[in-house]
N, C-alpha and C positions, 0 to 999 in steps of 0.2 A: 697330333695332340693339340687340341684346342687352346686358345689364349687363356681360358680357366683352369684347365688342367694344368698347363704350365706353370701358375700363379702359384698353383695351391701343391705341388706335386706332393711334397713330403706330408701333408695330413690327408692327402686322398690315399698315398699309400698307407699310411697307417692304420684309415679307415678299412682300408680292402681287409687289410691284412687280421683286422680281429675278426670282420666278420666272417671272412672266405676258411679263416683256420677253425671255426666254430661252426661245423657244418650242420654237428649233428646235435642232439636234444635244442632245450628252450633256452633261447639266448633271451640273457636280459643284459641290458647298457648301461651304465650311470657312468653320467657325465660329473664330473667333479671340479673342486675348486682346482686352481692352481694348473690348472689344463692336463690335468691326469683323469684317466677315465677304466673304471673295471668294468670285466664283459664277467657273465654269472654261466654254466652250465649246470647240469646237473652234477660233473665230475668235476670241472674245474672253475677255479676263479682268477681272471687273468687281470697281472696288471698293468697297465699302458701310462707309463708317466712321458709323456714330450715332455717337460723339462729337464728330465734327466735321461735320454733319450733309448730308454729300456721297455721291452716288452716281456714278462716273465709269467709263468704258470705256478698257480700254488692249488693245495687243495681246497674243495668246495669250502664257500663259507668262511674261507679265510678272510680279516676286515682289516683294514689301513689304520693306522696311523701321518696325517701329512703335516700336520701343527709346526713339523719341523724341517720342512718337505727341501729348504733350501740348502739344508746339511746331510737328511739323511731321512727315511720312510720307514714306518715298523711295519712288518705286520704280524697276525696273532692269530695262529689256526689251532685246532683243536692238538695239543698235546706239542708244539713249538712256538717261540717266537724269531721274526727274522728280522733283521736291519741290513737295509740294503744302498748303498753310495755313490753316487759315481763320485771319484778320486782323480788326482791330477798328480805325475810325476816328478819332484822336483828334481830326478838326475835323469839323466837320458834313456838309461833301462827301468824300465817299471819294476822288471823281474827281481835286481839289485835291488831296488826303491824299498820293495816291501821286508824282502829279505833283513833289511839294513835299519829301516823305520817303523816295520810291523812286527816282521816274527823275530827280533834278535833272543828277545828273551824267550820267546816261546818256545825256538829252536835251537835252544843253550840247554846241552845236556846236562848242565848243576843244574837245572831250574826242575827239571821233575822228580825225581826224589825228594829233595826239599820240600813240596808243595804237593806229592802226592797226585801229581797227576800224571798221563802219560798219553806219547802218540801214537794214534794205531795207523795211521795213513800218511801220508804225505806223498803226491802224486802232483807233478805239472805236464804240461807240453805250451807249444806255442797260444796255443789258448786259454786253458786253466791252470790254476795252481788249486788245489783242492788238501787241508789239513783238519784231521779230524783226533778229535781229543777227547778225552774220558777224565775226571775229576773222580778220586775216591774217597768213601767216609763223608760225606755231601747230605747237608740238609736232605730230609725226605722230600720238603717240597719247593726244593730251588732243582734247573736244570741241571745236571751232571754229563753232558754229552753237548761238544760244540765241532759243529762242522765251520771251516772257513773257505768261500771260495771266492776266487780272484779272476775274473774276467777279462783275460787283454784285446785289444783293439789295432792291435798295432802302430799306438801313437805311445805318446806321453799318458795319453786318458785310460783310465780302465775303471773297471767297476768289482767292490766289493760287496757280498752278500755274507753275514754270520747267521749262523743258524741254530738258538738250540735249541735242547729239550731234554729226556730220559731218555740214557744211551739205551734202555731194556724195551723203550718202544717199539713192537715190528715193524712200524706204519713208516717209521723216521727214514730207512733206506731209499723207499720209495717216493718220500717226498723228496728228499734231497737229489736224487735223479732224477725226480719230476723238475724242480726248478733248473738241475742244471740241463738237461736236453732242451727244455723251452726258451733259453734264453735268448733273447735278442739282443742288439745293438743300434741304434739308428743315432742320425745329429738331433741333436736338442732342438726343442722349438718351445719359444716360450721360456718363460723366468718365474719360478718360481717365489712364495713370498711366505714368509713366518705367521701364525695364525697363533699366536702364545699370548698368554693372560696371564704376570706375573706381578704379583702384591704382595707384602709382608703380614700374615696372619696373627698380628703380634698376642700372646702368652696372657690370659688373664689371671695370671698366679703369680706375675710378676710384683715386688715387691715396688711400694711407691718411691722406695730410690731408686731401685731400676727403670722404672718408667720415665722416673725423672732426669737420668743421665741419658733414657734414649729420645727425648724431648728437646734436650741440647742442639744434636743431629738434627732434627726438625727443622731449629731456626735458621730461616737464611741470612742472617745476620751474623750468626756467629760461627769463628774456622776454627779450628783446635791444630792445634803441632806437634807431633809426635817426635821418637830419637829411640833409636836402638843401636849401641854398642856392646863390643865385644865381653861379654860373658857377665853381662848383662845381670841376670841372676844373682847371682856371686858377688859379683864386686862391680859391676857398673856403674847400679842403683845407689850404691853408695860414694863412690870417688868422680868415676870419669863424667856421669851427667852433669853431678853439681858444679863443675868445673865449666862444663861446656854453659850450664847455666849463667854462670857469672860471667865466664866470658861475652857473652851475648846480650847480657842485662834485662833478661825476660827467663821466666822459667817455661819446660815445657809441657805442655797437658795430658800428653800420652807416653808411657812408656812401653816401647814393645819385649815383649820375653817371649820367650822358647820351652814349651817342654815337650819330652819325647813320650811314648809308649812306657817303659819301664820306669819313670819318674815320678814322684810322687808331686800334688799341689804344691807349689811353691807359696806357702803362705806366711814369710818371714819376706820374700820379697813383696807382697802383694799387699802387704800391711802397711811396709814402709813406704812403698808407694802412694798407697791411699792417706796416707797420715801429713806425708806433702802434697796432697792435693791434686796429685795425678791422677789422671787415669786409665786402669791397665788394660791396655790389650792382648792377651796371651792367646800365643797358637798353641795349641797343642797337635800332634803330628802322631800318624798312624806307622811308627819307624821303630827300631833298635840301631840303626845302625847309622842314624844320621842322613838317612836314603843312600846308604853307600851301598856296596854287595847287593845289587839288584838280581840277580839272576841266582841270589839264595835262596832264605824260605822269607815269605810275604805273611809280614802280619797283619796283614787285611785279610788274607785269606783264612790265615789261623783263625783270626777272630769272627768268621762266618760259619766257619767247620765246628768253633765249642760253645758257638750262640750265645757268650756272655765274655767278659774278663775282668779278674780279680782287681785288677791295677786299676782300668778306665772305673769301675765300681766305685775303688777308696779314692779314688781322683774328683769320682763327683761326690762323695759321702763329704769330702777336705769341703772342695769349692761351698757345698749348701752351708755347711756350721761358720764357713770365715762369713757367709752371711752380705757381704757389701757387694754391688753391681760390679762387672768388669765386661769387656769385652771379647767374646771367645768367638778364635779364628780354627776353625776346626779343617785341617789336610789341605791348608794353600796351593794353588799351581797345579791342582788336579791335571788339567790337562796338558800335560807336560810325560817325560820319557826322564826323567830326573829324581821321582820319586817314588817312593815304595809302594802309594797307594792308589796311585795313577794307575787307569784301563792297559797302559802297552805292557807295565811287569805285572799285571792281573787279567790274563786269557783274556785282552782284546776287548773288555767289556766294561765301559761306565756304569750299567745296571748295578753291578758290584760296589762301587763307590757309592752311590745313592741309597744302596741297603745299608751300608756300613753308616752312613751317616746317621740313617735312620734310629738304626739301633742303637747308634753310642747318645742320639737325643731322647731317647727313650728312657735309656739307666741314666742321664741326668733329671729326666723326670721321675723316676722310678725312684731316686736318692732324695729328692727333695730342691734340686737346683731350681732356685728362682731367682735369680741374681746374676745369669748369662744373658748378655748378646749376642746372637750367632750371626759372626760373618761369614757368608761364602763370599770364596775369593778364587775366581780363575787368571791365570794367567797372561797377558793381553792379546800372548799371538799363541796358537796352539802349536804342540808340539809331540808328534808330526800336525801337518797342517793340513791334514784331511778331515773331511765330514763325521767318519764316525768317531773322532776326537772329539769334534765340536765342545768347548764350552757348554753347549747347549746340549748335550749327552749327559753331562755330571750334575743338573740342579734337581735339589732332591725335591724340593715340593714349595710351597708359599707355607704351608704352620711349620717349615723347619729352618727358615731362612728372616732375620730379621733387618740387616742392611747387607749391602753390596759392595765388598771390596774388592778394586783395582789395582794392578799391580804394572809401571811400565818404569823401568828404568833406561839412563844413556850409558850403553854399556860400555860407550866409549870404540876403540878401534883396533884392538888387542891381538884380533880373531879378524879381522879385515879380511885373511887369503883365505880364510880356512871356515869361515860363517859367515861371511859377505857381512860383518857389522861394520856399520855408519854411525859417524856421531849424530845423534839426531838431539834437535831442542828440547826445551819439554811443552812447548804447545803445539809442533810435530806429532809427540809422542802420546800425547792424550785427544788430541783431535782424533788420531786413530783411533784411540779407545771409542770413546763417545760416539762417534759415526760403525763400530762395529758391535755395539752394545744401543744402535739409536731405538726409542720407543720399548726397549723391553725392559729395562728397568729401572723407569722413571717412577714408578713409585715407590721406590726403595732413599732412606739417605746412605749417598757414597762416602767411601772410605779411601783415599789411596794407604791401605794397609802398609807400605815398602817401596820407599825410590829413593832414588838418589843419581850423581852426574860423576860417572870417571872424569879422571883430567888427560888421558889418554886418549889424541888425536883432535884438541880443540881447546879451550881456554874454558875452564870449570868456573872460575870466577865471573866471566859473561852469561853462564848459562844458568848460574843460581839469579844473576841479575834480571834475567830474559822471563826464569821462570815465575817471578811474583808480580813482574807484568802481565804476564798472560796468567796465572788464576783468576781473573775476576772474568774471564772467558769461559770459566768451567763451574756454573754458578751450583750443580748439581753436586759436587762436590765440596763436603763441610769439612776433613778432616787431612793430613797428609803426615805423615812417618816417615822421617827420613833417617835410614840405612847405612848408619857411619860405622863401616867397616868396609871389607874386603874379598876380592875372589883372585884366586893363587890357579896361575898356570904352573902344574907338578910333570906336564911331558917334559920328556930327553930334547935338547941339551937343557930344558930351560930351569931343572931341578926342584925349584922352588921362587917364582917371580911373582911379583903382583901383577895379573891382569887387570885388574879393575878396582882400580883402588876411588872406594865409594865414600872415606873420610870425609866427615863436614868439616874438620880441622887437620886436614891434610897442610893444607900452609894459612899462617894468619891471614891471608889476602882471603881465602874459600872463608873461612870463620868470617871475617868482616863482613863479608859478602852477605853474607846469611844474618847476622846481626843489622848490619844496613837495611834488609827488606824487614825485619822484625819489627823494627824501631820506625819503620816508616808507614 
């Protein structure tokens, strides 16, 4: 083997290998960005990404998606689409991994009944894991039929492929056998890079106050404060803020509220709010249950199966008539395992999120809403922390997305044996952000929607101190929310503990503290 052969071996074999297995009709090549390259026959179209070190067969005619190529690849043949990943283990069996981060819910026998769908296959060996699911009473023209297959390697690394389509397809068996016998494995070569163009399309039916409080956001001059307490709605708005107000000797600019699915506009808060000169951030949440009982029935799903709902309807009929601008954070932390409307308790699929979105932006156009802001708001670190999670799986489009909310809290060290958590600072904590969100959405103004510092494993008072040192580091962001409440460890023995207790007035020293950077 020559000194060139040796240099180059893993793209000479690769070379060999499309053209030598393409013996027969007319081969055509395209070389691609991102160092991914499709070979064309008349029967097949094959795809060869080095960077994620796969070579796979789909039918003719099938075309790529790579825009996202460093999380995950679409592609989109006549009557399916597929999303394919290569994935990383974070425990030592991959087979566990998925089991445990991918299918709990899927493979949780309350979850079909509930949601009306069901498994017709579930087959592994040392190689594949292969799950295939059928959806009933399904839009005419959304997929109803998803195959899942998992590719092991015998490391930590393996690769996932989703596939779907119309379960009443004939053609569908045969593709799905076509990608799974073709599939390769090889080491990566090359790194792939994001090819995304994301901007806010903003609304020309917006009202000139609302344009005018999304103006605010514009300036780099000016930072706004936000504060969410407990029950907020009810009785926050009226006792525990004005308290924390004077405590601090500044009032603050944002208040965050909560509503769920079954709740009607809060427009008795949203008055009083705006009457003091706040202003309101409200999420609203695709939930009944608080995101508890995930492995019940999913009202994201409901609400794709009846194409409309009564509640979100009078929700935005309330919002249009109260008339005055506010902020609306529509299903936070998408990509997370936490919530109800999140892809891992929704058959594995973001797509789903990004309809949903869609549509509930639609009946608030459809109502008459001109007086929203829509923040998307992902989570900082995905969860699980594979590709087809990605953040970048859940955003639904530039006309449906008006700024960019962040979310990273110090969640203190509660969970240290049992989630590897660290106290970490908050210019740690948002440096991450920023360098995992670099270049994609800088033309958006940011929001840290929700943060806040436990006092659990480090000095909370140093770290509120640390953190208004370091914003003027994070010039991209105008606006920050802090989180003064709680999250309660309920396992045996510990019954009912505060894990992370997020209080800004946990002790007068954290209140000072915060008061101190206000004032200064």
């Amino acid at each position: 083997m020559n000194n060139f052969i040796k240099k180059h071996y893993k793209k000479v074999l690769i070379y060999f290998v499309m053209l030598t297995m393409l013996s027969s009709g007319n081969i055509q090549l395209q070389l691609l960005a991102n160092n991914n390259h499709i070979v064309e026959t008349e029967n097949i179209t094959r795809l060869v990404s080095n960077p994620h070190g796969i070579s796979v067969d789909f039918p003719a005619d099938t075309t790529f998606d790579f825009r996202a190529s460093p999380r995950f690849i679409r592609a989109y043949g006549d009557g399916f689409i597929a999303v394919i990943s290569r994935e990383w283990s974070v425990m030592l069996c991959p087979m566990e991994y998925i089991d445990n981060h991918f299918y709990r819910f899927l493979l949780d026998e309350r979850f079909h009944p509930a949601n009306g769908t069901r498994i017709t296959e579930h087959f592994r060996d040392n190689r594949i894991c292969r799950i295939r699911l059928v959806i009933y009473d399904w839009p005419e023209d959304l997929y109803d039929g998803y195959t899942y297959l998992t590719f092991f390697t015998g490391t930590r690394f393996f690769y996932r492929i989703m596939i779907k389509y119309h379960q009443n397809d004939y053609r569908i068996p045969y593709t799905i056998q076509q990608i799974e016998n073709s599939f390769r494995h090889f080491t990566p070569v090359g790194r792939p890079v994001y090819d995304l163009d994301f901007y806010p399309i903003l609304p020309d039916y917006w009202t000139p106050e609302t344009q005018e409080l999304f103006n605010q956001f514009l300036d780099p001059d000016t930072f706004l404060w936000g504060i969410f307490v407990r029950r907020v709605v009810t009785e926050g708005i009226f006792y525990e803020i004005p308290q924390l107000e004077e405590a601090i000797g500044k009032p603050f600019d944002i208040v965050l509220g909560y509503a769920h699915l079954p709740e009607s506009f809060p427009i008795e808060f949203m008055e009083y709010a705006r009457q003091g000169g706040r202003v309101i951030q409200l999420t609203y949440q695709l939930t009944n249950t608080n995101n508890l009982h995930l492995y019940g029935k999913s009202p994201l799903l409901e609400f794709i199966r009846n194409g409309d709902c009564p509640q979100i309807r009078a929700f935005a009929r309330d919002a249009a008539e109260w008339g005055h601008p506010f902020l609306f954070r529509l299903n936070n932390e998408m990509n997370s395992d936490w919530v109800s409307y999140g892809a891992p308790a929704n058959l594995l699929d973001p797509d789903l999120f990004i309809l949903t979105w869609r549509m509930i932006y639609n009946i608030f156009r459809e109502e008459g809403v001109n007086n929203a802001i829509w923040i998307w708001n992902p989570q900082d670190k995905d969860a699980p922390p594979n590709g087809w999670n990605s953040y970048i799986a859940y955003y639904p489009g530039n006309q449906y997305v008006h700024m960019f909310g962040i979310t990273g809290y110090n969640t203190g060290t509660h969970y240290a044996d049992i989630f590897g958590e660290t106290w970490r600072e908050f210019q740690e904590i948002y440096d991450f952000i920023v360098n995992t969100y670099d270049g994609m959405f800088d033309a958006f103004p940011w929001i840290i929607t929700e943060f806040g510092s436990s006092s659990i494993g480090g000095c909370k008072v140093t770290w509120i101190d640390n953190m208004f040192k370091a914003l003027p580091n994070f010039p991209q962001i105008r606006a920050a929310v802090w989180f003064s409440y709680a999250d309660w460890d309920f396992r045996y023995p510990y019954g009912e503990v505060v894990a992370r207790p997020y209080w800004l007035d946990e002790t007068p020293e954290t209140l000072e503290a915060f008061r101190r950077g206000r004032m200064g």
